[in-house]
C-alpha angles and dihedrals in degrees: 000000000000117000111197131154118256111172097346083295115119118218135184107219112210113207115257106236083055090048095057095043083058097049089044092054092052098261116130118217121210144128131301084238078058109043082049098048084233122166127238087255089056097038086057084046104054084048096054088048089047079051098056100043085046093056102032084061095045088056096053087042081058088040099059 
């Protein structure tokens, strides 16, 4: 799995030949937004909140 930013919205890739066996094997592969019915408002909240806890943790790590 490859982790990467599009749009300040952070997303897990699954490789493709992984994906399909999935599918195939009546999975269905989606997000986590999706999975949650969220809306676009609480999907950007749920990612501030991931970006502050990201960079709150990065600072005491500089503190100590």
């Amino acid at each position: 799995m490859r982790q990467y930013d599009d749009l300040n919205v952070t997303k897990i890739c699954m490789e493709q030949s992984k994906r399909e066996r999935l599918e195939a094997s009546g999975w269905k592969v989606g997000t986590v937004a999706e999975f949650l019915e969220m809306t676009s408002e609480e999907t950007a909240l749920v990612e501030i909140k991931l970006a502050l806890s990201r960079s709150l943790k990065e600072r005491r790590q500089k503190l100590l």
